[in-house]
C-alpha positions as a Markdown table, in Angstrom:
| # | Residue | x | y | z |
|---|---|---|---|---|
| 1 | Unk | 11.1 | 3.8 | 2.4 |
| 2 | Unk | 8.7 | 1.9 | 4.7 |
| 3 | Unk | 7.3 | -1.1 | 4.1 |
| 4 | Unk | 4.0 | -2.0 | 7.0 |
| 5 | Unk | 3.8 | -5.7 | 8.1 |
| 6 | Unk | 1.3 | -8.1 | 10.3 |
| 7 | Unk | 1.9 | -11.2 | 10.3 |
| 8 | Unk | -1.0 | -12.2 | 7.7 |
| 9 | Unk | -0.3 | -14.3 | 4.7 |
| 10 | Unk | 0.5 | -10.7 | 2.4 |
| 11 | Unk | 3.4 | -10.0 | 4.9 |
| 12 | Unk | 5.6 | -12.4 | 2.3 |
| 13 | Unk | 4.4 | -10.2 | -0.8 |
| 14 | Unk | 5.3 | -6.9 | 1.1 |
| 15 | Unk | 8.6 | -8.0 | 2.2 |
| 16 | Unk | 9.3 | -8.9 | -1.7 |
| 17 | Unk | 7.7 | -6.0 | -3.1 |
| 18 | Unk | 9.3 | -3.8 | -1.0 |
| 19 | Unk | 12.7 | -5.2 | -1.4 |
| 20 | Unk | 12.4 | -5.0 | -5.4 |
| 21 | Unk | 11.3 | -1.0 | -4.8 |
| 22 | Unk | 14.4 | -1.0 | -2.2 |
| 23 | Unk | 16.0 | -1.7 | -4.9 |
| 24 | Unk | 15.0 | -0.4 | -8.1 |
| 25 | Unk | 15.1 | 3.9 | -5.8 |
| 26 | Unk | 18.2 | 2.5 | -4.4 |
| 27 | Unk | 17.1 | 3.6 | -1.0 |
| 28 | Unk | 17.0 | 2.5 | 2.6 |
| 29 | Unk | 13.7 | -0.1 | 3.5 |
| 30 | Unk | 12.5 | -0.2 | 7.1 |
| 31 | Unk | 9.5 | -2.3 | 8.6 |
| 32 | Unk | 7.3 | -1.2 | 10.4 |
| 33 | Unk | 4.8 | -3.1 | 13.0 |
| 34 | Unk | 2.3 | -1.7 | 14.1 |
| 35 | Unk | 0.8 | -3.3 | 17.4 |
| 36 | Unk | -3.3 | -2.3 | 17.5 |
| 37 | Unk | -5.3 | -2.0 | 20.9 |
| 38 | Unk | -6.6 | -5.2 | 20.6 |
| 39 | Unk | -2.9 | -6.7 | 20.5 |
| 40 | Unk | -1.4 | -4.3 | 23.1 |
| 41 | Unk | -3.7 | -3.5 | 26.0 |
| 42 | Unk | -4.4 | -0.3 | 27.4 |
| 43 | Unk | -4.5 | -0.8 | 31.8 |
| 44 | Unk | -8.6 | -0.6 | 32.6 |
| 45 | Unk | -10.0 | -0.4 | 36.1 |
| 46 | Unk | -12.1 | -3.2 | 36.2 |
| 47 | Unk | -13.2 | -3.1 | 39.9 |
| 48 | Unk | -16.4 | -1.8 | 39.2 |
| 49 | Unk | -17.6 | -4.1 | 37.4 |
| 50 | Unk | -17.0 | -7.5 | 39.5 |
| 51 | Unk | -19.2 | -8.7 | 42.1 |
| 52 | Unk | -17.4 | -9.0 | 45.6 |
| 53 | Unk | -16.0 | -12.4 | 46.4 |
| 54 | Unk | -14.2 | -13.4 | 43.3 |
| 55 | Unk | -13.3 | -9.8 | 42.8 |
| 56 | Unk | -9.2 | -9.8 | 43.6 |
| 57 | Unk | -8.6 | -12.9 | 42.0 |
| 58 | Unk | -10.3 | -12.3 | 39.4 |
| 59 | Unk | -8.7 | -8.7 | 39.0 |
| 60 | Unk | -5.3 | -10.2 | 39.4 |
| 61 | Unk | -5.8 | -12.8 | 36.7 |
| 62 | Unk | -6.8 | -10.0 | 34.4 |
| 63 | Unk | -3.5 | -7.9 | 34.9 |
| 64 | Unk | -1.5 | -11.1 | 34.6 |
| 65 | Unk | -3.1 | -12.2 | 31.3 |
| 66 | Unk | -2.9 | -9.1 | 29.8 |
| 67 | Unk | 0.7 | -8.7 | 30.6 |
| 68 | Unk | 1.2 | -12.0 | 29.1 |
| 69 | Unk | -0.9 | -11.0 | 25.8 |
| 70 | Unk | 1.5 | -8.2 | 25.7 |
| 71 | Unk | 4.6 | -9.8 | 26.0 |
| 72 | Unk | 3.5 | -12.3 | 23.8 |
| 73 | Unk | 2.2 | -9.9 | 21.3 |
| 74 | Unk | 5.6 | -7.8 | 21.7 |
| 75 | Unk | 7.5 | -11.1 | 21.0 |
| 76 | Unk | 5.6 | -12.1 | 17.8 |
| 77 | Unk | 6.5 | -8.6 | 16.3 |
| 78 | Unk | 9.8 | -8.6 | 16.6 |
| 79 | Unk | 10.4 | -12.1 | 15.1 |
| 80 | Unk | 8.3 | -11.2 | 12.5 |
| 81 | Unk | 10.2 | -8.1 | 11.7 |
| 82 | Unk | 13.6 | -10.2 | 12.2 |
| 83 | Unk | 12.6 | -12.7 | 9.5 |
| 84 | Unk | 11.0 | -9.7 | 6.9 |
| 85 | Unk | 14.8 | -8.2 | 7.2 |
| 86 | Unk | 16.1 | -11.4 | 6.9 |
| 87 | Unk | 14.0 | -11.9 | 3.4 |
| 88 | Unk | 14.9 | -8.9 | 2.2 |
| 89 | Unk | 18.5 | -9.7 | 2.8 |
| 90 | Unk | 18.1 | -12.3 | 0.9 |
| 91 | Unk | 16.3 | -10.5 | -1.9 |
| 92 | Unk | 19.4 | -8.2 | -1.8 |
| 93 | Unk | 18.9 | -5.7 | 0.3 |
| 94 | Unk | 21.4 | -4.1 | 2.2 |
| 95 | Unk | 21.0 | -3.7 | 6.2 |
| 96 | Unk | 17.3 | -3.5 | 6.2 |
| 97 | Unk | 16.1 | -2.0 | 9.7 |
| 98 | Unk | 12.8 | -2.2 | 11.9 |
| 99 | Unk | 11.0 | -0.6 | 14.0 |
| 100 | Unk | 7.6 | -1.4 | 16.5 |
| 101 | Unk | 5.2 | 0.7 | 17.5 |
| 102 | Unk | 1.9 | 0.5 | 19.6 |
| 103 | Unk | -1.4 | 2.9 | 18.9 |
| 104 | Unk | -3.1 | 3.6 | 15.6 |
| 105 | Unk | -1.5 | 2.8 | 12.2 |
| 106 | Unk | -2.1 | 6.2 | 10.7 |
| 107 | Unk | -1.0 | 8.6 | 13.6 |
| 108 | Unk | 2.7 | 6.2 | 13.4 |
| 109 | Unk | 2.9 | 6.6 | 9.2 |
| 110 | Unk | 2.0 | 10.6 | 9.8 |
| 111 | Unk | 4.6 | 10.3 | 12.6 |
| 112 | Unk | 7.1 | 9.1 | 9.8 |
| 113 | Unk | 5.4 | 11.0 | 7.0 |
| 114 | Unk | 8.1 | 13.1 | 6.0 |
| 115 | Unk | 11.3 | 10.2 | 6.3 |
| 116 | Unk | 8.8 | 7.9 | 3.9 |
| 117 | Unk | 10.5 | 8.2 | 0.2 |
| 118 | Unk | 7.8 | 5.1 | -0.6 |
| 119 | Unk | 5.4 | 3.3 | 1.8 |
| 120 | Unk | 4.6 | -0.5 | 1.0 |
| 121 | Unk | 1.5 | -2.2 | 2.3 |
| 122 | Unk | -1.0 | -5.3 | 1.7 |
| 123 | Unk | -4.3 | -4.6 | 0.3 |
| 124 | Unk | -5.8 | -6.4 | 3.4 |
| 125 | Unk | -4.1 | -8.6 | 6.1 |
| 126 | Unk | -5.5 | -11.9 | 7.6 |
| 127 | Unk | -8.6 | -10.4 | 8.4 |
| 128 | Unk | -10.0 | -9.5 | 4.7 |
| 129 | Unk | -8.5 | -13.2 | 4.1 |
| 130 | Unk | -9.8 | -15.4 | 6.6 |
| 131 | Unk | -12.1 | -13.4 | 8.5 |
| 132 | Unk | -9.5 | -13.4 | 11.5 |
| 133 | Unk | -9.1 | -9.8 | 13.5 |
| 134 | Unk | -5.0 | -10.1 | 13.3 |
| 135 | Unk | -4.8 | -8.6 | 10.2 |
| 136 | Unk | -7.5 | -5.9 | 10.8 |
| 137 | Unk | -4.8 | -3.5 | 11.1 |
| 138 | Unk | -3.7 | -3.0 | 7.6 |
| 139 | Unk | -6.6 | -4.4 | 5.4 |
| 140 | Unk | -9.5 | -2.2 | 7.2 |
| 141 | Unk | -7.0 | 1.1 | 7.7 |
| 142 | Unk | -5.9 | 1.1 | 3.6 |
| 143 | Unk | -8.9 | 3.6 | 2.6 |
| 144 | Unk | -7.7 | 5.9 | 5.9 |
| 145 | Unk | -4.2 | 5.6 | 4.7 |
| 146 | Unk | -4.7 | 6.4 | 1.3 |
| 147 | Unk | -7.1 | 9.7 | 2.2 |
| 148 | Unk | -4.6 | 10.7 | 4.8 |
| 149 | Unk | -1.1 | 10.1 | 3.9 |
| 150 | Unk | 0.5 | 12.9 | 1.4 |
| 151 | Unk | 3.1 | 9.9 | 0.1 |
| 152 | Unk | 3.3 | 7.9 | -2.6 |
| 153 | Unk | 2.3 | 4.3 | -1.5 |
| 154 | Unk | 2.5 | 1.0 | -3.2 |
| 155 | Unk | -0.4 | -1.3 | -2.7 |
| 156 | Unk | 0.1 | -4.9 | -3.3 |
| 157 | Unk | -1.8 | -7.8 | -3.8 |
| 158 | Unk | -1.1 | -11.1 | -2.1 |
| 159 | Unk | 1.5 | -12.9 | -4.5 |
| 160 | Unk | 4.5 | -11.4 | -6.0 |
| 161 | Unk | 5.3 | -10.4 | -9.7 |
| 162 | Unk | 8.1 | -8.8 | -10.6 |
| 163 | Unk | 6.4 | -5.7 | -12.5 |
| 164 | Unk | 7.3 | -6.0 | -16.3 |
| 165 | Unk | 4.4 | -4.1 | -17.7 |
| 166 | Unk | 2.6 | -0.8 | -15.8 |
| 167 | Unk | -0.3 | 1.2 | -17.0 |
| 168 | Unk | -0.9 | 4.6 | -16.3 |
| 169 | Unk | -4.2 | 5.8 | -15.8 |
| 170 | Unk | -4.6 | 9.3 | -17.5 |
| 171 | Unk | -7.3 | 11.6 | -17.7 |
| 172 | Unk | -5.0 | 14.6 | -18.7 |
| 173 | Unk | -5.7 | 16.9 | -15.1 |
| 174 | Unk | -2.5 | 18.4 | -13.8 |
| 175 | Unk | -3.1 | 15.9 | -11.2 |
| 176 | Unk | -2.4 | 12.9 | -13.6 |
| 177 | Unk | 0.2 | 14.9 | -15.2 |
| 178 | Unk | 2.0 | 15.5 | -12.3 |
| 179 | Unk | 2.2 | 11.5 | -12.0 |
| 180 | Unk | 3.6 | 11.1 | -15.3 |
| 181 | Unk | 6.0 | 13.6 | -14.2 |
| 182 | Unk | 6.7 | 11.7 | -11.1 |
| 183 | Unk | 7.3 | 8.2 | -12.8 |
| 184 | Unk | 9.5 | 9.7 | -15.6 |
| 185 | Unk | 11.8 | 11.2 | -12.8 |
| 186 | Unk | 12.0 | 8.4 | -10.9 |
| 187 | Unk | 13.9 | 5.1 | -11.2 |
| 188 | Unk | 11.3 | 3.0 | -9.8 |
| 189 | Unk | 9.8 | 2.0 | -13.2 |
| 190 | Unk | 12.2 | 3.0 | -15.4 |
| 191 | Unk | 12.8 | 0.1 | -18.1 |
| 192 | Unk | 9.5 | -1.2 | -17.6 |
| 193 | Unk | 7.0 | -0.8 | -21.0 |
| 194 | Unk | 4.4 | 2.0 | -20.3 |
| 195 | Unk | 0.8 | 2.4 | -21.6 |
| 196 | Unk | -1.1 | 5.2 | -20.5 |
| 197 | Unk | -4.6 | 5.1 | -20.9 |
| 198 | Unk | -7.3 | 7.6 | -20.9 |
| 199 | Unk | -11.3 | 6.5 | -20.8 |
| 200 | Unk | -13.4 | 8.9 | -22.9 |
| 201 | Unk | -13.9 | 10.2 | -25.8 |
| 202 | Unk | -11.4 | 10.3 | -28.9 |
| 203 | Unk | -11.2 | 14.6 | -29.2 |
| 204 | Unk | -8.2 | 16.7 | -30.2 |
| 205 | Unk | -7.7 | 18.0 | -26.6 |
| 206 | Unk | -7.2 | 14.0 | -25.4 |
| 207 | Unk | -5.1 | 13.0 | -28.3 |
| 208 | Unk | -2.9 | 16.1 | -27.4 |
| 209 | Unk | -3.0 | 15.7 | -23.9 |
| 210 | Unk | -2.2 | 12.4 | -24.2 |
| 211 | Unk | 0.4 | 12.9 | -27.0 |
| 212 | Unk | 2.3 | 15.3 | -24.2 |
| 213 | Unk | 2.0 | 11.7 | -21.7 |
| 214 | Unk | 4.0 | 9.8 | -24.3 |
| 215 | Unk | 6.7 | 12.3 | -25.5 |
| 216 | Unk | 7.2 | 13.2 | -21.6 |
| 217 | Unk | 7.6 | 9.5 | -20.9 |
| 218 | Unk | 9.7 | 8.5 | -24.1 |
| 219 | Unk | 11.9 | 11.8 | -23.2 |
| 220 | Unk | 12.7 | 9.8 | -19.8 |
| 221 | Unk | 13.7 | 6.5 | -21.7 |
| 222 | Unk | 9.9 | 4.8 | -21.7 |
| 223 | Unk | 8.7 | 2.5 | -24.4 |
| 224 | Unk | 5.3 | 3.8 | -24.4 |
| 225 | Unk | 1.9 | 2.6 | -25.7 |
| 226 | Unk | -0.9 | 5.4 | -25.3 |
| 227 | Unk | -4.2 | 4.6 | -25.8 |
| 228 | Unk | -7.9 | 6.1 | -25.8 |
| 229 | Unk | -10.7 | 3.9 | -24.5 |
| 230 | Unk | -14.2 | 4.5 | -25.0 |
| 231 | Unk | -16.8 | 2.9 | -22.0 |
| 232 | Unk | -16.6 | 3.5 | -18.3 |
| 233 | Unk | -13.2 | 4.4 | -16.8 |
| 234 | Unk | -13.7 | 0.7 | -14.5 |
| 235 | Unk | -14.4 | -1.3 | -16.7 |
| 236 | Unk | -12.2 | -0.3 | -19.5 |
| 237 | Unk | -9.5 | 0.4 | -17.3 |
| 238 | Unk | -9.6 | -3.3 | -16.0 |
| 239 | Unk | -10.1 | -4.8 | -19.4 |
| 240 | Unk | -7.4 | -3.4 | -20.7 |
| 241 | Unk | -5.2 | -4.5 | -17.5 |
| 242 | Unk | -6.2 | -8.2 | -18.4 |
| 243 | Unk | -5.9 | -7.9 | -22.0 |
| 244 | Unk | -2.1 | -6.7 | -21.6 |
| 245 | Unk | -1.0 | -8.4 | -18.7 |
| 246 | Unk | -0.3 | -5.3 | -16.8 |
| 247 | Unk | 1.6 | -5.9 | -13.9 |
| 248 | Unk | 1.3 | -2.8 | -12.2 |
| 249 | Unk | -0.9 | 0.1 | -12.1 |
| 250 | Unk | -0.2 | 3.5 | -11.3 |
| 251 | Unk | -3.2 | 6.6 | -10.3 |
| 252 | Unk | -2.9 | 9.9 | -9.2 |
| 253 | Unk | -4.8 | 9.8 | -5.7 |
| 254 | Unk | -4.2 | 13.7 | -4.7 |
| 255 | Unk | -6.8 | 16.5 | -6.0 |
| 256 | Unk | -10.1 | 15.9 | -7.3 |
| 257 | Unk | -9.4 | 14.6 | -10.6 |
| 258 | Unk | -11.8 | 12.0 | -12.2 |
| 259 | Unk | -9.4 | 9.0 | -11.6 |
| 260 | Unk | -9.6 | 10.3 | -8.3 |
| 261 | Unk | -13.0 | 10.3 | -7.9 |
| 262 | Unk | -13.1 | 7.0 | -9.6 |
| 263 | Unk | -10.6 | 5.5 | -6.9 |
| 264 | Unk | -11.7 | 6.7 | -3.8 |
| 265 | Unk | -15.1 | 6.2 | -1.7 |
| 266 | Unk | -16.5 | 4.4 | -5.2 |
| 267 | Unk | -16.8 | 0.6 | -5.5 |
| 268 | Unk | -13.9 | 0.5 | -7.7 |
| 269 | Unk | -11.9 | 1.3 | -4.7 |
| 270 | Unk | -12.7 | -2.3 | -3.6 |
| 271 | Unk | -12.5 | -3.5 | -7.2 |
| 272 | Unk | -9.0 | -2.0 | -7.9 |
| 273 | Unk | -7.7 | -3.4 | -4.4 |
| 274 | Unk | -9.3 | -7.0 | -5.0 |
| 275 | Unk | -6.7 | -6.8 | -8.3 |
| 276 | Unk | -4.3 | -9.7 | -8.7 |
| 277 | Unk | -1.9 | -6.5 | -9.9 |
| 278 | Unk | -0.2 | -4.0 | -7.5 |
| 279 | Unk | -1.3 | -0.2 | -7.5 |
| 280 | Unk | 0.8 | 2.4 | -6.8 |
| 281 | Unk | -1.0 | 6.1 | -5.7 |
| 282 | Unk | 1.6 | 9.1 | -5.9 |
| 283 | Unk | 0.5 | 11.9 | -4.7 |
């Protein structure tokens, strides 16, 4: 599994998050860094644009501080990654690795796409937090991610919870089935108490969807509540998230289901990801 890291103030929540998942799958965690543009400049021919004079010293200061910004940059990353193995280490983690890369975000995760058994990341880095451009990397790239990346991926918030409670948002689509499916066969969650939740109206064809949900889940070893809200699936999905303390959520994000729709390119996309609760897309 890979867990992505900045340097914001969500970098400390990532490194725990991932370490508990590291844990829980019993599978390898790496870091990843991903050094943007803006922190690892690309060589420009400059000499066009200066006026004579001033124009070799100038040009020559340029190279030198972007060689220095580089280094520097370089530098950061890798002490940053030494100290997220380090916490996870101490979180119980055996040999954690790293690795550093410079370009886009998503072109590295596709790079990795197919050794990625879970990919970690922040809602939003420094940038969504303070308005600073160093965490632009993974706060403005999360939608791109999400749309792009065929992986389940754990989105987390900026503290860390241990999850005791997850919630399962159902609307009984073989896309949402095929998430039950995927957290009954995997250790991730199992132990945790479940509710699955559908928005909509109370008919026969819910309750038995639904009713499959439950007996799939208790068949795994679940303690399951399932439930049938009425109201908007936004509002009663977060309501019911406050109401029962739910520590973790978990969507389909693959297909066109309605939780889909719902999730992505809607404003409960930003609601969901300002949560105070981590949300885990399988796809």
């Amino acid at each position: 599994m890979i867990a992505c890291i900045d340097g914001s103030r969500i970098t400390l929540a990532v490194c725990d998050y991932a370490a508990w998942a590291s844990r829980r799958l019993d599978a390898p965690l790496d870091f990843l860094h991903v050094l943007g543009r803006s922190e690892y400049p690309v060589p420009a021919d400059l000499s066009g644009n200066l006026g004579l004079g001033s124009r070799e010293h100038l040009l020559q200061e340029l190279a030198t501080l972007d060689e220095q910004r580089s280094r520097v940059a370089l530098e950061q990353g890798r002490l940053m990654l030494d100290a997220a193995k380090a916490r996870a280490v101490a979180d119980g983690v055996p040999n954690p690795t790293s690795r550093q890369r410079h370009g886009e975000l998503v072109d590295t995760l596709l790079e990795f796409q197919d050794e990625i058994r879970l990919l970690v990341m922040g809602r939003q880095g420094e940038q969504g937090e303070q308005g600073d451009s160093a965490g632009e990397h993974i706060g403005s790239h999360l939608e791109n991610v999400v749309r792009t990346l065929h992986r389940p991926i754990l989105v987390i918030p900026a503290d860390y919870t241990e999850p005791q409670r997850i919630l399962i948002a159902f609307d009984g689509s073989a896309t949402t089935r095929k998430a039950v499916d995927m957290v009954a066969r995997s250790p991730l969650l199992r132990g945790l108490h479940c509710h699955v939740v559908m928005v909509g109206e109370d008919k026969a064809d819910s309750r038995e969807s639904l009713d499959w949900a439950r007996a799939h889940l208790e068949a795994a070893g679940f303690d399951v509540t399932a439930e049938i809200l009425p109201g908007e699936v936004e509002a009663a999905l977060c309501a019911y998230r406050d109401l029962h303390a739910i520590d973790l959520i978990v969507m389909g994000a693959y297909g066109h289901s309605r939780i889909r729709e719902f999730l992505i390119g809607s404003t409960t996309t930003k609601l969901i990801c300002q949560s105070k609760v981590p949300l885990l897309l399988l796809r």
